[in-house]
C-alpha positions in Angstrom: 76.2 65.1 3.3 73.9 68.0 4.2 76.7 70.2 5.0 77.2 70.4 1.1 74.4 71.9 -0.6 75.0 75.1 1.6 78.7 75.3 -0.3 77.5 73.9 -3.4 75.4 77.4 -3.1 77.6 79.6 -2.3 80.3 78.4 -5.0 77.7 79.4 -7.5 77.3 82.7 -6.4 81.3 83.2 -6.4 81.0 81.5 -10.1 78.3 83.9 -11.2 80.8 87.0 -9.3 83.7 86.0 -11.6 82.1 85.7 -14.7 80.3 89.1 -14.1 83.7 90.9 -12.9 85.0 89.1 -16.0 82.8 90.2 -18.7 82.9 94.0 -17.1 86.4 94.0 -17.3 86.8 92.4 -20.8 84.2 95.2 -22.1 86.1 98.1 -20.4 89.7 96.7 -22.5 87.4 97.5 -26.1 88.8 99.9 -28.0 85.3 102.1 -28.0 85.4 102.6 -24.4 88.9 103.8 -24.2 90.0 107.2 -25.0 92.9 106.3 -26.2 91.6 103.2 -27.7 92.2 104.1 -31.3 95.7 105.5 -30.6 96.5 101.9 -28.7 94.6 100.0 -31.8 96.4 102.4 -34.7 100.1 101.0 -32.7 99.3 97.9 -32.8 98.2 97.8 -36.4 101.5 99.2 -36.9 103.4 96.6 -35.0 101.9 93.7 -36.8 102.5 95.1 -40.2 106.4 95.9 -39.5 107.0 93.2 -38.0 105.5 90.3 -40.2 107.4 92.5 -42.5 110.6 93.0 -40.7 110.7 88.8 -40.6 110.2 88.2 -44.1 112.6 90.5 -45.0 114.9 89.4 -42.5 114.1 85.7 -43.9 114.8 86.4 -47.7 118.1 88.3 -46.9 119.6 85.4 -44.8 118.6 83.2 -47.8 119.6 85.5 -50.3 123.2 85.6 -48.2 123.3 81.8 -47.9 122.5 80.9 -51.6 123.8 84.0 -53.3 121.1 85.2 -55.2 120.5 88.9 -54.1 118.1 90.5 -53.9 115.5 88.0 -55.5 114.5 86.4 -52.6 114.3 89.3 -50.3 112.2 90.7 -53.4 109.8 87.3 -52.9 109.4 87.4 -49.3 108.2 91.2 -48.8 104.5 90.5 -50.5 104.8 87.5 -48.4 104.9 89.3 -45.1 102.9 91.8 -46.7 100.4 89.4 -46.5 101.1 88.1 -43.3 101.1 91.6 -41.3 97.4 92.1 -43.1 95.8 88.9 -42.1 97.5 89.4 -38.5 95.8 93.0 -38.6 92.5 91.1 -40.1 92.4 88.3 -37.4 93.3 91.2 -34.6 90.3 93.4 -35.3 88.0 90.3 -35.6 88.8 89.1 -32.1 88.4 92.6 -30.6 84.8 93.0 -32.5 83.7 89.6 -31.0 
C-alpha cells in the first residue's frame, strides 16, 4: 500500500484548505467587519424580540378565547415572551462574539 501515503498527504493539505477558507469566511460574516453589520445585527435584535413576543401573545389570546378569561392570560404571557425575545437576543450576541 505505498500508493497511499501520497493521498493520505494530499488529503491533509485539502483538510488544512477548508478549514482555512472556513475560518476566513466565518470572520468576514462578523458584524465588525461588515458595514452594514450593525444595521443587519440591530434587525435581527428586532426580529427576535417581536417575534418571541408576537407567539406569546398569540399563545395567551388563543387561551384566553378557549377558556374565557380575557385578557388575563394574554396579560401573563407578554413578560413571558418578554423574556423569551431577551435571552434569544442574549444567546444571539454570545454566539456571534465567540
Amino acid at each position: 500500500m505505498a500508493g497511499t501515503e501520497p493521498e493520505d498527504a494530499r488529503f491533509e493539505e485539502r483538510l488544512r484548505a477548508a478549514e482555512e477558507r472556513r475560518r476566513r469566511a466565518d470572520g468576514a460574516g462578523r458584524s465588525e467587519g461588515v458595514p452594514g453589520g450593525a444595521l443587519v445585527a440591530g434587525l435581527r435584535v428586532g426580529a427576535e424580540l417581536v417575534a418571541a413576543l408576537a407567539v406569546a401573545l398569540a399563545i395567551g389570546w388563543g387561551l384566553d378565547r378557549w377558556l374565557g378569561t380575557a385578557p388575563w392570560l394574554m396579560v401573563a404571557m407578554f413578560p413571558l415572551g418578554a423574556a423569551a425575545g431577551v435571552m434569544n437576543v442574549w444567546r444571539a450576541f454570545r454566539r456571534e462574539g465567540s
